[in-house]
C-alpha positions as CSV (number, residue, x, y, z in Angstrom):
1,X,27.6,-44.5,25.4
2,X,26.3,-41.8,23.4
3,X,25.0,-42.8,20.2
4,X,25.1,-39.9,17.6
5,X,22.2,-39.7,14.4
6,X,19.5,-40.9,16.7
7,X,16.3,-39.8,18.4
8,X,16.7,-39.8,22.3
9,X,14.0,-41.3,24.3
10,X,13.1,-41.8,27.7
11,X,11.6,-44.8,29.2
12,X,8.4,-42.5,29.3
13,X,8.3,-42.4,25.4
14,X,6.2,-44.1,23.5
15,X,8.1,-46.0,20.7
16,X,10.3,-46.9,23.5
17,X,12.0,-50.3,22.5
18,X,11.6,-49.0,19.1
19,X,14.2,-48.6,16.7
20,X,14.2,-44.7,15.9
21,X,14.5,-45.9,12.3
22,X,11.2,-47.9,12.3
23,X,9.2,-45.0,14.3
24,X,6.7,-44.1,11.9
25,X,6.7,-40.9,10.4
26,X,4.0,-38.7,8.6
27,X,6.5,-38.6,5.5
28,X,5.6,-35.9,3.1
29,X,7.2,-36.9,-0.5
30,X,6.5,-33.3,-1.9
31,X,10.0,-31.2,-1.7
32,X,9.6,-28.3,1.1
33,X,9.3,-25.1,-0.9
34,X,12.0,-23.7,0.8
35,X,14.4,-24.3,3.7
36,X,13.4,-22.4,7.5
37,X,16.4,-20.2,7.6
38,X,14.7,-18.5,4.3
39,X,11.3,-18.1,5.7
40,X,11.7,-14.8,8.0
41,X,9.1,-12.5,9.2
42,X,8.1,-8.9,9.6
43,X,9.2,-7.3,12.9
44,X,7.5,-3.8,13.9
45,X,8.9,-0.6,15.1
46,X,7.1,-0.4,18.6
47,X,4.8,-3.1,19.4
48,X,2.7,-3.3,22.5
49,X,4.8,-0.7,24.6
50,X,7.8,-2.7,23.4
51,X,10.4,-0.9,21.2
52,X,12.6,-1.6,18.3
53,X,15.3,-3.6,20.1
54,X,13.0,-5.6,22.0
55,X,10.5,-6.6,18.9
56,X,13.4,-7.5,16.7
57,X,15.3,-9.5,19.9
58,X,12.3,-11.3,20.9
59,X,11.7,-12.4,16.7
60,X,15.9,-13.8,17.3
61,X,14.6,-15.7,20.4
62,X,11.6,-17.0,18.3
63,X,13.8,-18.6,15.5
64,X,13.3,-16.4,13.0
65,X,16.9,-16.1,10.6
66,X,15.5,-13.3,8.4
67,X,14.0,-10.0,9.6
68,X,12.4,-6.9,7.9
69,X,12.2,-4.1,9.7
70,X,8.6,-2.3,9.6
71,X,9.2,1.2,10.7
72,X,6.0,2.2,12.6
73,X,6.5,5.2,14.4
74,X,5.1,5.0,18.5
75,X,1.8,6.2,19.2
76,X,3.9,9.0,21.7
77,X,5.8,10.0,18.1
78,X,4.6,13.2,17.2
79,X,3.9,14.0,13.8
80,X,5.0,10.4,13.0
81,X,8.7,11.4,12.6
82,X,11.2,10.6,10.5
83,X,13.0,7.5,10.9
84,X,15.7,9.4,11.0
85,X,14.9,11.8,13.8
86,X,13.5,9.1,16.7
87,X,16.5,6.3,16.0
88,X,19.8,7.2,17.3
89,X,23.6,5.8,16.5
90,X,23.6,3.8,19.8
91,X,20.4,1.9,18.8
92,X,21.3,1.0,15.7
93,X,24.8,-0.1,16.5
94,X,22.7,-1.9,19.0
95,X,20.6,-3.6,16.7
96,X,23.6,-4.5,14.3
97,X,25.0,-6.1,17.0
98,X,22.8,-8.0,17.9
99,X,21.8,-9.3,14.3
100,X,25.7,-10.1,14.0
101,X,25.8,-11.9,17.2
102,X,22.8,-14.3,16.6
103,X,23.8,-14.3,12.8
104,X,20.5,-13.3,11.8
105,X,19.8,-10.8,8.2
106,X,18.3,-8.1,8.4
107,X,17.0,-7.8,4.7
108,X,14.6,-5.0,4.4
109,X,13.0,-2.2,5.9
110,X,9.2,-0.9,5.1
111,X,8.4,2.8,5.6
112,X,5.1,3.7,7.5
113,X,2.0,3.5,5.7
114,X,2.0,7.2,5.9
115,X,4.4,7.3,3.1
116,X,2.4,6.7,0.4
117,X,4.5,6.6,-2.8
118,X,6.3,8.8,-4.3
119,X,4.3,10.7,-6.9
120,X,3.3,13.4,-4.5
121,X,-0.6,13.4,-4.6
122,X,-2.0,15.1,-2.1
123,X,-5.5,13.2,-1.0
124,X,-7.0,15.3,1.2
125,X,-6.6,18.1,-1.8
126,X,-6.8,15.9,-5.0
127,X,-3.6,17.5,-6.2
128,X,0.1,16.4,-6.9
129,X,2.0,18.4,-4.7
130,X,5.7,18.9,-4.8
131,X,5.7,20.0,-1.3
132,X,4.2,16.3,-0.2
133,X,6.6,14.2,-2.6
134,X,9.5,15.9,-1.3
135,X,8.8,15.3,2.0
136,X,7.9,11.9,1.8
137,X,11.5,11.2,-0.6
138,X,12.9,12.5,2.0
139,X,11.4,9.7,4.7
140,X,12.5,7.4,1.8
141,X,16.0,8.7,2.4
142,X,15.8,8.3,6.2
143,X,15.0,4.7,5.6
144,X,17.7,4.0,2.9
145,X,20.3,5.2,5.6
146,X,19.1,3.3,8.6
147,X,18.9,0.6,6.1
148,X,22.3,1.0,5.7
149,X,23.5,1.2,9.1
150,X,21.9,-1.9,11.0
151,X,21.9,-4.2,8.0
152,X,24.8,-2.6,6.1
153,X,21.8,-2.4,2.8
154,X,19.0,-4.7,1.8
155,X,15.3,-3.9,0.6
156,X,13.3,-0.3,1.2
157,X,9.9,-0.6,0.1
158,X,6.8,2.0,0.9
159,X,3.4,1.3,0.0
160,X,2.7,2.2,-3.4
161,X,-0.5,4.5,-3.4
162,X,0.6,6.4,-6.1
163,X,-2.9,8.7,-6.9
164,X,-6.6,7.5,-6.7
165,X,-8.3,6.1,-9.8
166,X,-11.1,4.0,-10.2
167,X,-10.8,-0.1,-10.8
168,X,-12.1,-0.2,-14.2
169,X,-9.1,2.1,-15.2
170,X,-6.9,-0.7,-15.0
171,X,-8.3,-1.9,-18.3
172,X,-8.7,-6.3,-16.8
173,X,-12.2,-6.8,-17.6
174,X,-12.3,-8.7,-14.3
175,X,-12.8,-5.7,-12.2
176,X,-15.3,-3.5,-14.0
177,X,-17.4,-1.1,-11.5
178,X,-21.1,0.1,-13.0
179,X,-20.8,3.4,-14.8
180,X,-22.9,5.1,-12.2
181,X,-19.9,4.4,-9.9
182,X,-17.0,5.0,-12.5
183,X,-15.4,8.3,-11.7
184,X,-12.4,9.7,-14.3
185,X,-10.1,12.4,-13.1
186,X,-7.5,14.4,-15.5
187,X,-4.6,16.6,-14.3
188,X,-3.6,19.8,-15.3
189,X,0.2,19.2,-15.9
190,X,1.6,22.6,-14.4
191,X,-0.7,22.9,-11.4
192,X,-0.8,19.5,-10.3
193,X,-4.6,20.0,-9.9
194,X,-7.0,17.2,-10.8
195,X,-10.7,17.6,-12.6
196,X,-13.2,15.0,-12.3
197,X,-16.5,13.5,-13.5
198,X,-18.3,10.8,-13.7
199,X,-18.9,8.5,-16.9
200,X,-22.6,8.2,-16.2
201,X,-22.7,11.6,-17.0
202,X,-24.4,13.4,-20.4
203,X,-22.9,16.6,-22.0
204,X,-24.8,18.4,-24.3
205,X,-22.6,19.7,-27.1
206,X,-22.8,21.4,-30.9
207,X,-21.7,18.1,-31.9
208,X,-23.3,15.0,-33.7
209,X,-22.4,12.1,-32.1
210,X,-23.7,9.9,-34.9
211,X,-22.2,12.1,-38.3
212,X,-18.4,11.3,-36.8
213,X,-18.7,14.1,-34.6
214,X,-19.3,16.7,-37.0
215,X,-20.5,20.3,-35.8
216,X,-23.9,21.3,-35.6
217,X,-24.1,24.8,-37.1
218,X,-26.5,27.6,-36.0
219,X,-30.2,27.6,-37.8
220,X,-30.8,30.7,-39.1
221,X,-34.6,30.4,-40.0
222,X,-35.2,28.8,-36.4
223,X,-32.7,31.1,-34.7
224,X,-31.2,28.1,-32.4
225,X,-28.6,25.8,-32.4
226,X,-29.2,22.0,-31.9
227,X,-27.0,20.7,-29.3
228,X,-26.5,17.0,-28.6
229,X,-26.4,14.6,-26.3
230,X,-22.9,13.1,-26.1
231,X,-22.2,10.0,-23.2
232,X,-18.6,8.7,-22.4
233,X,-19.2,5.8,-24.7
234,X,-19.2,8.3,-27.3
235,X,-16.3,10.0,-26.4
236,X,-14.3,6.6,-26.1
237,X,-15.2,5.5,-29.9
238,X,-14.5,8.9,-31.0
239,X,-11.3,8.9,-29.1
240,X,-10.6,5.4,-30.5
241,X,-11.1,6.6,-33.9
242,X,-9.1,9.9,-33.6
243,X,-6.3,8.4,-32.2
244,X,-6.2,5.9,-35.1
245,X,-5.6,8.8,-37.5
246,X,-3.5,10.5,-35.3
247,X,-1.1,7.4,-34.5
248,X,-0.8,6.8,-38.8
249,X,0.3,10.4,-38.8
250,X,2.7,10.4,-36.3
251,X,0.7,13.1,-34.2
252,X,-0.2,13.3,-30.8
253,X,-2.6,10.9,-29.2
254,X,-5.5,12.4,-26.7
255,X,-7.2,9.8,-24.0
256,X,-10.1,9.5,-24.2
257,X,-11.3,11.7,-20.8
258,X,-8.7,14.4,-21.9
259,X,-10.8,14.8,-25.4
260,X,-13.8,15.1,-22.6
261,X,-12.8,17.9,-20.7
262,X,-10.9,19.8,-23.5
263,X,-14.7,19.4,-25.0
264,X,-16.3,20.9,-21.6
265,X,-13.5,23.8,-21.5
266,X,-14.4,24.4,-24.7
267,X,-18.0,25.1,-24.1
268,X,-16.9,27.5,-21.0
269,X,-14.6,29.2,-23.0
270,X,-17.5,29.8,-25.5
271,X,-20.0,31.3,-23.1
272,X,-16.9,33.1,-21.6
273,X,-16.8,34.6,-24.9
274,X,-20.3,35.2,-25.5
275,X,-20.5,37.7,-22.2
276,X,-17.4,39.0,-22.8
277,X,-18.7,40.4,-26.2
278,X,-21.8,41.5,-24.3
279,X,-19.5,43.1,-22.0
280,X,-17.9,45.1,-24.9
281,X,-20.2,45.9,-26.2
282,X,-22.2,47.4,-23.4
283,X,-19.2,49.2,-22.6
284,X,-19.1,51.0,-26.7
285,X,-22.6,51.7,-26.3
286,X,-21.8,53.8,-22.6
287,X,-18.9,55.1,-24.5
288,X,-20.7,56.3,-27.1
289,X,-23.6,57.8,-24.9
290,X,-21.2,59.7,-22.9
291,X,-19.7,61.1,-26.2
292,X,-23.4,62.1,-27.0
293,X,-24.2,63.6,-23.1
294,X,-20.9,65.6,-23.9
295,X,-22.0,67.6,-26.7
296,X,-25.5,68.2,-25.4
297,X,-23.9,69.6,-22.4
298,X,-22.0,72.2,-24.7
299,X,-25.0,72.7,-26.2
300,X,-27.4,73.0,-23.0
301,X,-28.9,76.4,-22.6
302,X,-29.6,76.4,-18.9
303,X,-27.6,75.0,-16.0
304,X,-30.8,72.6,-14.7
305,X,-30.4,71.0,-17.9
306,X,-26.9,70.9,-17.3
307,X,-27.5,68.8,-13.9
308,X,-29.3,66.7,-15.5
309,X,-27.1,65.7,-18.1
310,X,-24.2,65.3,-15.5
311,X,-26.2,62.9,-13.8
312,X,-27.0,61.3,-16.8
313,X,-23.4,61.1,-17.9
314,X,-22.2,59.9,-14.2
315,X,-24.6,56.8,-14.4
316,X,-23.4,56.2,-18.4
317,X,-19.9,56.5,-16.4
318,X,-20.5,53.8,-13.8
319,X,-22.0,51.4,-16.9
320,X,-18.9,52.2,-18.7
321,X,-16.6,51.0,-15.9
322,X,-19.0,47.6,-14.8
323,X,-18.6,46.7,-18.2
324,X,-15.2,47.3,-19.0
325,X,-14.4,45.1,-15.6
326,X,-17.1,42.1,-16.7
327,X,-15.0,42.3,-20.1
328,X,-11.8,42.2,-18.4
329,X,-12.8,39.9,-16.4
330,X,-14.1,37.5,-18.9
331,X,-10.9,37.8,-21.0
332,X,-9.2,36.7,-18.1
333,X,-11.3,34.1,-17.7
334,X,-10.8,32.8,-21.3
335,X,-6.8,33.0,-21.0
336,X,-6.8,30.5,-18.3
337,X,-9.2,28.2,-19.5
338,X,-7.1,28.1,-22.8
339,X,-3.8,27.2,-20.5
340,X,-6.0,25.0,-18.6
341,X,-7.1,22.8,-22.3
342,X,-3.6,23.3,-23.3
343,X,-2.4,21.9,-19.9
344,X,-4.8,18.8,-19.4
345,X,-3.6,15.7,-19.9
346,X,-4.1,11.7,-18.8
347,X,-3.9,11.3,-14.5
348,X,-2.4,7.9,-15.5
349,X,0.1,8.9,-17.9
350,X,1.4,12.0,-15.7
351,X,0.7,10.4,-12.5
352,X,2.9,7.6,-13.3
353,X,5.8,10.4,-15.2
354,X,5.6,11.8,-11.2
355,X,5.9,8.2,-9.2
356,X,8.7,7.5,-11.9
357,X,11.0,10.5,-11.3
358,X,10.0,10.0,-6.9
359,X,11.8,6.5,-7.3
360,X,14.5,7.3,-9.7
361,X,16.0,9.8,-7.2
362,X,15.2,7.4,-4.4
363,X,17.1,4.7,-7.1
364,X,19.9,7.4,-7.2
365,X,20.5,7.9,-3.7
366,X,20.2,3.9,-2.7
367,X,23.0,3.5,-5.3
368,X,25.4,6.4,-3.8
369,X,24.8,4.8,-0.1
370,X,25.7,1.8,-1.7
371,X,29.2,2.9,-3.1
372,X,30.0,5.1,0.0
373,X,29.8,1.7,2.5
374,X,31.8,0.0,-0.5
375,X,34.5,3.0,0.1
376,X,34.3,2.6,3.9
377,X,35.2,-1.3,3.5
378,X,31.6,-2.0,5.4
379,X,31.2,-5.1,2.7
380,X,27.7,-4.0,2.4
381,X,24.8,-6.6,0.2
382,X,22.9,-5.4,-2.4
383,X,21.2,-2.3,-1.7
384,X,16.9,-1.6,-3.5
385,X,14.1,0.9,-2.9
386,X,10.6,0.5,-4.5
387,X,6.9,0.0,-4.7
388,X,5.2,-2.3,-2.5
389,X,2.4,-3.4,-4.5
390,X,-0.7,-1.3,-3.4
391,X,-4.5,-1.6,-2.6
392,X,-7.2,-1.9,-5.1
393,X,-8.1,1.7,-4.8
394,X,-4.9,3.4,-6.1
395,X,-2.9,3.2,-8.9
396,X,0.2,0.7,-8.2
397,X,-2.0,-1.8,-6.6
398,X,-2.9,-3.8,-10.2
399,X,0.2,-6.3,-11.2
400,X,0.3,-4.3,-14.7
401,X,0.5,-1.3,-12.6
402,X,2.5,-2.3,-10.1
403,X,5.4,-3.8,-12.7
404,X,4.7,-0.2,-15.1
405,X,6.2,1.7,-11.9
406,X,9.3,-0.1,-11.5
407,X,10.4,0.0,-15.1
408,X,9.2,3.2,-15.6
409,X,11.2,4.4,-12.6
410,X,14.3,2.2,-13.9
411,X,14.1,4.3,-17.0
412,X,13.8,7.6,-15.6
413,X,16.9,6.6,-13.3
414,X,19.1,5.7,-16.2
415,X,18.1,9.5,-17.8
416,X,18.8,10.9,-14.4
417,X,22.4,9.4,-14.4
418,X,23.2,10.0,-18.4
419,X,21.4,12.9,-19.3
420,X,22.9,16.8,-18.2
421,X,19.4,18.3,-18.3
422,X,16.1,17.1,-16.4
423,X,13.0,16.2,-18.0
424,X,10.2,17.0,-15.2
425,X,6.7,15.5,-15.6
426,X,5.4,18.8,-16.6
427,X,7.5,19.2,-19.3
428,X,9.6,21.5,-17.9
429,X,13.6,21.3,-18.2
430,X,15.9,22.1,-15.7
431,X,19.7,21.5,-14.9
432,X,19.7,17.9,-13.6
433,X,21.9,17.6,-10.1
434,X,21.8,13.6,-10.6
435,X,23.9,13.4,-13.8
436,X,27.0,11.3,-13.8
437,X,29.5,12.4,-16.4
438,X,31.3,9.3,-18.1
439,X,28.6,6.9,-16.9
440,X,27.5,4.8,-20.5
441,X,23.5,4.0,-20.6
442,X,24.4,0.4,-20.2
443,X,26.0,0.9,-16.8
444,X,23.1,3.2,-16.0
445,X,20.5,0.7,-16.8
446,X,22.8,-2.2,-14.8
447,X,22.1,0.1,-11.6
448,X,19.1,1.0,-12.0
449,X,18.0,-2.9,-12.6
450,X,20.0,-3.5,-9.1
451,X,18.6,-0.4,-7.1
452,X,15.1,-0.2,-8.1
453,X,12.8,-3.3,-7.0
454,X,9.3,-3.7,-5.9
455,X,7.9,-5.7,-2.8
456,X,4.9,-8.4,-3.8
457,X,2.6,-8.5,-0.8
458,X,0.2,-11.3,-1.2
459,X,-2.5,-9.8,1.0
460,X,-3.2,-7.0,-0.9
461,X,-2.9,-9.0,-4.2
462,X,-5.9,-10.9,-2.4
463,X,-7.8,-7.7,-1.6
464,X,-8.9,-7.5,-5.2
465,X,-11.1,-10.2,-4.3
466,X,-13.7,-7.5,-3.3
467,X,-13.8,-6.1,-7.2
468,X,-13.4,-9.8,-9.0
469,X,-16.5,-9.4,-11.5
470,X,-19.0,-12.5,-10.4
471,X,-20.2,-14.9,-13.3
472,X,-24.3,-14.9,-13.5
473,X,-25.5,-17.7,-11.3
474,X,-22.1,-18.0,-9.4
475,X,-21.9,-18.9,-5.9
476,X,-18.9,-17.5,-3.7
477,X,-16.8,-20.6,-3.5
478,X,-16.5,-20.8,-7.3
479,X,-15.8,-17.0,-7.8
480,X,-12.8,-17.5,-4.8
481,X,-11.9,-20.0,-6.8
482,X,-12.1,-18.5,-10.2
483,X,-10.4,-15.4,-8.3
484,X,-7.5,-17.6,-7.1
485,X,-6.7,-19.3,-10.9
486,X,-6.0,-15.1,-11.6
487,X,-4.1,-15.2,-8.8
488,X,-2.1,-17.7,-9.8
489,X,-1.6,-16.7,-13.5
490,X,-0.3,-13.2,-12.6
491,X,2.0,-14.7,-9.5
492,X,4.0,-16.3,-12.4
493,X,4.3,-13.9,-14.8
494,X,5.4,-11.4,-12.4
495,X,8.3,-14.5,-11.1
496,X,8.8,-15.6,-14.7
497,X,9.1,-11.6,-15.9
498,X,12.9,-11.5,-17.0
499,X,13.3,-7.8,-16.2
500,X,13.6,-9.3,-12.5
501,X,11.4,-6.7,-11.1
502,X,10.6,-8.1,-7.4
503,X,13.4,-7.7,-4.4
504,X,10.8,-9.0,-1.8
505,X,7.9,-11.4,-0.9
506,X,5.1,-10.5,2.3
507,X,3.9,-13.6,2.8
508,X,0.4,-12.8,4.0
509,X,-3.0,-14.4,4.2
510,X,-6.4,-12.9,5.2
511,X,-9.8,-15.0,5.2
512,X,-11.8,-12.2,3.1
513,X,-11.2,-9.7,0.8
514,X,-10.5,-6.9,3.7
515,X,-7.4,-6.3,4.2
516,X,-5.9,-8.7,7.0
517,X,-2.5,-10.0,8.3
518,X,-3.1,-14.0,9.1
519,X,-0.3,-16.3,8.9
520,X,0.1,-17.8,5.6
521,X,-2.1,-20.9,4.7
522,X,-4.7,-19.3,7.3
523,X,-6.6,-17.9,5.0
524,X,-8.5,-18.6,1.6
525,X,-5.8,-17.2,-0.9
526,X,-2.6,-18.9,-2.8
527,X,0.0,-17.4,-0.5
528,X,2.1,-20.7,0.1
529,X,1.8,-21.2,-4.1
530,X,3.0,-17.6,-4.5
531,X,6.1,-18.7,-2.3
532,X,6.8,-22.0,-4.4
533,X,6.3,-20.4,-7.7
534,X,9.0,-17.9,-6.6
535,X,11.1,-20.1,-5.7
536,X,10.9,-22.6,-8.8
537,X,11.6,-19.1,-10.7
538,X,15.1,-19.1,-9.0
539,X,14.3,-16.1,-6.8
540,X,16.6,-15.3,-4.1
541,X,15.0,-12.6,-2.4
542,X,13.3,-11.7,0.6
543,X,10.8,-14.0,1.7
544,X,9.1,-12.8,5.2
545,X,6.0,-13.9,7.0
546,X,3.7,-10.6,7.9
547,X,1.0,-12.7,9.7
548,X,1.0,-10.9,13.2
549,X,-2.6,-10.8,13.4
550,X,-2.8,-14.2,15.2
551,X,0.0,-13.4,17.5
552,X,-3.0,-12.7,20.1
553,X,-3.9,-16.7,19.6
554,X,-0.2,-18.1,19.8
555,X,3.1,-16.7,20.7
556,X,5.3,-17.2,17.0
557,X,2.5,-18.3,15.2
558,X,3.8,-15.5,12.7
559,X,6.7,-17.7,11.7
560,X,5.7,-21.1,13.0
561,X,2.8,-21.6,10.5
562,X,4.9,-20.3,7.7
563,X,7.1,-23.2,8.5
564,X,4.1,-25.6,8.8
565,X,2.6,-24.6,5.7
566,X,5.7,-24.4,3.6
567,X,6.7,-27.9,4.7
568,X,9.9,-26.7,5.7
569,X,12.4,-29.5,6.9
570,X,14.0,-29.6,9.6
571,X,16.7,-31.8,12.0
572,X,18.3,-33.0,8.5
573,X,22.3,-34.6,9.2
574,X,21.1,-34.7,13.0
575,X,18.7,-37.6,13.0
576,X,18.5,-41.5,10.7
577,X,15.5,-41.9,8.6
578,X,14.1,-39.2,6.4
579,X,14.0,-35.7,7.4
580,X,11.1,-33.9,9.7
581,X,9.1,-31.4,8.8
582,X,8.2,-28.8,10.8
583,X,4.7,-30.2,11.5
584,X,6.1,-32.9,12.8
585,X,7.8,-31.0,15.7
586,X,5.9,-27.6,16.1
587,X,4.9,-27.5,19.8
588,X,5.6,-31.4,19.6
589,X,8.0,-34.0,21.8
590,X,10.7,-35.3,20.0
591,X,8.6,-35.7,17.1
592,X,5.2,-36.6,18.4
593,X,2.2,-33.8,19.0
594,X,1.2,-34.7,22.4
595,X,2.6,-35.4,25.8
596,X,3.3,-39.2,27.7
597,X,-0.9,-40.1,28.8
598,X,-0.1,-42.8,31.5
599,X,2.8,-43.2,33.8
600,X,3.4,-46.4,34.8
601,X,6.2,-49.0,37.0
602,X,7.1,-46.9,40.3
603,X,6.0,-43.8,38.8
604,X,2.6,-45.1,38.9
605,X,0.8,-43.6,42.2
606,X,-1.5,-45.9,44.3
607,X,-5.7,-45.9,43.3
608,X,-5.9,-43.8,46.5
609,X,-3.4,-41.0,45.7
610,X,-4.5,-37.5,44.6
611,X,-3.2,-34.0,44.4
612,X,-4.8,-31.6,46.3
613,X,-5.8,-29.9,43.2
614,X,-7.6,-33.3,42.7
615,X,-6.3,-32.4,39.1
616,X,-5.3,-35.7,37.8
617,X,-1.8,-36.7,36.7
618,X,-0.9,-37.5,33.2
């Protein structure tokens, strides 16, 4: 008779004559931080040779119950194409098929890393270019609507390298580069173009740096002006100071590398004016001579003195017209440094104004998708796009950063939705094609709240490792360690933030500060605490493994050491006793880690039996 609630065992087993409820058990007391069917992982475009459909059905086969879809394009894609160009109807009513029939979710999809937020900075030119966020919104799109077919919505994410900017401009004192190394960048709001320098840097200026900036003015008895020498410390205090003033005034404040280059513009635009007087100048002086050459040719008795003074007037002439060009040329010069000072402003604050208007449209068009499968009866879940937080390098990468893009974006949605005209980063106003008549800002701010939400990817959390500021005397082990208490402390203020800003978790690992894709637990960083602060938070979410890296050294080992590590239970209601965790059975038999050793009764062959092989029997 079959009895049910039991372990089956042969007479092979070890434990045989055992009662199933006395077999001894490696009984963890801590609760599992959460159950298997939760813990999904990452599933790539084209893998190996292998494409979409066979990558997602061998992750089915494997066990795993959640999926996100990572969209990267085959190595015979040209151009890495659009998402929306190299997947076809049949594939993805292939793929929703087959998630329906094994009853798996498909929760998100991540874009290429290709796509790299939606600002529009150009890196090869160091320029925001409306050319590059465009077509990058539009790959967003592609993704939102393939989203849409083969898991009828879920998460969008794209890596969120907004623009380049330096570590010390996130303002944590825990990642401070030298000055020699610390480059600042401003953008001129109308161009898109970027300036640079670096702090280390001296400017020599008609200013005092230590009389509150006053200006030094010209010495007449020496016949010289006394410029000084002004470093970026200066500029910050002065900055600091000004923007005190300003801020008790209600006026406008000016960063502090803004104040910089206005100040270096300003000295251009000086000697621009200098040569252009010269310029004049020279040109009344011709003027005049030719007047002059005029009336002494009237006046000239003889036509050899005539020639002369032709040829004296032609060269006056050609003075004449090299210095009215320098002049004109100059003036030109001035006009567009003056729209150049007027345009400058903070990379930050407009790079963030252009990363915040990419995602609100992308916020826009997720929530219209949304509504049309709600009008085609689809019964679609919750639809997002956003950041996924970046790498140390760009902007978007820093939790402050990272969490300043989504509600920034969230904002900017809600005036896309309420307000008839559109306020562009540059300042400009135009007629906005997003605006929904009737729609209240509460309602706006309800969607954007549900269509705009970033992915936390705990490997690139860990990649700021490599910039984590060492104590004096500190070995590495303490500083990881150190590293890891930040870690920890901006894990749970992101989970504890009541804004609910993250749709999705990467669970991720990686054994240095490089960027890496281990299993989680397999490296040195608090991925599994990440995953259990989450959860004590109450987040419902996305939670994916994205440790392929060790696929090479295991089959599954993607998902099956997110299991381990997580203490996941499993075989609850099936067998008596407590629970098994997945330790307990990964790669096991019926519980135990290792195979029968001895065979014995009439299984047992004779002393003088042995295989061919001579490989011995276990």
């Amino acid at each position: 008779m079959v009895e049910f609630r039991t372990m089956y065992y042969q007479p092979m087993d070890r434990n045989y004559n055992q009662s199933v409820t006395e077999v001894q058990r490696d009984v963890k007391l801590e609760k599992p931080i959460m159950p298997i069917n939760r813990l999904g992982e990452t599933v790539p475009e084209a893998l190996g040779g292998r494409n979409i459909l066979q990558t997602t059905e061998a992750a089915i086969r494997g066990g795993a119950g959640v999926l996100q879809l990572v969209l990267v394009p085959p190595q015979d894609s040209i151009g890495g194409t659009s998402i929306g160009a190299r997947i076809g109807t049949e594939v993805r009513e292939a793929l929703r098929e087959l998630a329906l029939a094994n009853k798996v979710e498909i929760a998100g999809v991540e874009l290429p890393t290709a796509v790299r937020g939606l600002s529009g900075f150009d890196f090869q030119q160091n320029a925001f270019s409306e050319d590059v966020r465009q077509r990058n919104l539009q790959q967003v799109k592609d993704a939102i609507k393939f989203a849409a077919d083969v898991g009828r919505g879920g998460g969008i994410d794209l890596l969120s390298w907004e623009f380049s900017r330096g570590v010390s401009d996130t303002g944590d004192k825990n990642f401070v580069e030298p000055i020699e190394q610390q480059d600042v960048r401003v953008v001129d709001k109308k161009s898109g173009r970027t300036f640079g320098f670096r702090k280390a840097d001296t400017i020599y200026l008609p200013l005092d740096p230590d009389n509150n900036f006053k200006k030094v003015e010209f010495d007449p008895e020496q016949g010289k002006i006394d410029l000084k020498p002004i470093k970026w410390q200066d500029f910050e205090k002065w900055a600091k100071s000004e923007n005190e003033k300003a801020k008790k005034e209600g006026k406008e404040q000016i960063a502090p590398e803004v104040r910089y280059y206005r100040e270096r513009l300003e000295a251009d635009m000086k000697r621009a004016q200098g040569t252009k007087s010269q310029a004049e100048l020279r040109a009344r002086d011709t003027i005049d001579g030719i007047k002059k050459i005029n009336e002494q040719i009237k006046e000239a008795k003889n036509e050899e003195d005539k020639k002369i003074l032709e040829k004296n007037k032609h060269f006056l002439e050609n003075q004449r017209d090299e210095a009215i060009r320098a002049a004109e040329g100059h003036a030109q010069e001035i006009k567009n440094i003056e729209q150049t000072k007027d345009n400058i402003t903070s990379l930050g604050e407009f790079g963030l104004k252009q990363a915040a208007l990419g995602y609100a449209e992308a916020g826009v068009f997720t929530w219209r998708e949304f509504e049309a499968a709600k009008e085609k009866n689809l019964n679609p879940k919750p639809m997002h796009i956003g950041p996924e937080i970046g790498w140390p390098e760009f902007y978007g990468s820093h939790p402050e950063e990272f969490k300043n893009v989504i509600v920034e974006s969230r904002e900017k949605m809600v005036e896309l939705l309420t307000n008839p005209e559109l306020t562009l980063p540059s300042g400009a106003k135009r007629e906005n094609p997003h605006f929904q008549k009737g729609l209240s800002p509460e309602e706006a701010q309800k969607l954007a709240k549900e269509h705009i939400k970033g992915l936390f990817d705990t490997s690139h959390m860990g990649m700021w490792l490599a910039h984590f500021k060492p104590n004096v005397g500190e070995n590495e082990d303490d500083r990881i360690k150190r590293f890891n208490k930040w870690y920890v402390e901006e894990v749970e203020k992101l989970a504890k933030d009541p804004r609910d800003l993250i749709g999705g978790i990467q669970l991720v690992d990686s054994h240095s500060a490089a960027h890496g894709h281990l299993p989680p637990g397999e490296g040195i960083f608090p991925v599994i605490k990440t995953a259990e602060i989450f959860e004590k938070s109450g987040f419902k979410g996305m939670v994916v493994s994205e440790g392929h890296e060790e696929e090479r050294f295991g089959q599954g080992r993607i998902r099956m050491k997110t299991w381990q590590h997580a203490n996941a239970n499993i075989g609850q209601g099936y067998f008596s006793g407590p629970p098994l965790q997945w330790g307990q059975v990964q790669s096991n038999y019926f519980g135990r880690t290792y195979s029968p050793l001895f065979m014995f009764g009439s299984y047992s062959p004779s002393n003088d039996f042995k295989l061919w092989s001579e490989v011995p029997l276990e």
